[in-house]
N, C-alpha and C positions, 0 to 999 in steps of 0.2 A: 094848551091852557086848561088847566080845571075850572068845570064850572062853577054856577052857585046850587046849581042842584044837586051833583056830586056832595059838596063840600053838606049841601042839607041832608040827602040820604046818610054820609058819615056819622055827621053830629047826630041826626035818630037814631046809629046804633049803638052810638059815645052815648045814649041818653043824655044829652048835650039842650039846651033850649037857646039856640043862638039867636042877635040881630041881624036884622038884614044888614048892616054895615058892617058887624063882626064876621057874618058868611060874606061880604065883598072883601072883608081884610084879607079871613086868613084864605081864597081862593087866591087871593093875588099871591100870598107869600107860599100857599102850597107849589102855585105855578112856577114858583122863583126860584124856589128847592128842585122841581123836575128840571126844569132847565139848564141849570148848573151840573144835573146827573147827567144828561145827556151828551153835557159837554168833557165829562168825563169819559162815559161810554166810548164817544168818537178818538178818544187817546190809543195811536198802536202803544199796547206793552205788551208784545210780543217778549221781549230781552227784558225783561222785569219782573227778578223771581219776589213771587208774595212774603208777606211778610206781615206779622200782626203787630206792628209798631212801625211809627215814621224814622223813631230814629235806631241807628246802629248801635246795641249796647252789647259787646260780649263779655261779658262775665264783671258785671260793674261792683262784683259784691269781695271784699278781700278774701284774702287765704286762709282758710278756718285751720288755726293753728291751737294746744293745747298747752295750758299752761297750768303752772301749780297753782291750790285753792288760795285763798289769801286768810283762810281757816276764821275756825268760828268764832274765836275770842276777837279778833279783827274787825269781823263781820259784825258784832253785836255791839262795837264799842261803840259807836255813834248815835247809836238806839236810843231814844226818849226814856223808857223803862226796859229793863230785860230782867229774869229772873236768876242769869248769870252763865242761861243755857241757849237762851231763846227769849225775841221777844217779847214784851207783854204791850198789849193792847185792851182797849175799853171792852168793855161788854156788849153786842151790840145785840145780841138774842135775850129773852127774859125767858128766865124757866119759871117753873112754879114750885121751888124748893123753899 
């Protein structure tokens, strides 16, 4: 178990100004997180290759395939304003013309 003196040394390097009930909380809850670790640690995974994910995903993304453009008269028709090449959009810069 972590103490409460542990948990004070910390919080003076957190620059931290705890209560004495806040260093009784979080000693308890730090001690509840070690414990759980240890019950970890004591796991053979000898046969348990690592892995940086819980679950198994191989290749979850589809088959990057290439297709014709859908061209720009297409692309523009939906467009609030266009100039007939490309969108038109507000001003959103002020020059000083």
């Amino acid at each position: 178990m972590i103490s409460k003196e542990e948990i004070t040394r910390i919080a003076d390097l957190a620059m931290l100004d705890l209560t004495d009930s806040e260093k009784n909380e979080y000693a308890a809850q730090i001690s509840s997180l070690l414990d759980y670790f240890k019950q970890i640690q004591s796991l053979d995974l000898a046969g348990v290759e690592p892995t940086n994910h819980a679950l198994v995903a191989d290749n979850v993304l589809r088959e990057d395939k290439a297709f014709p453009s859908a061209g720009q008269k297409c692309v523009i028709a939906g467009a609030p304003d266009t100039d007939g090449q490309s969108y038109r959009v507000p001003a959103i810069i002020e020059t000083e013309e």
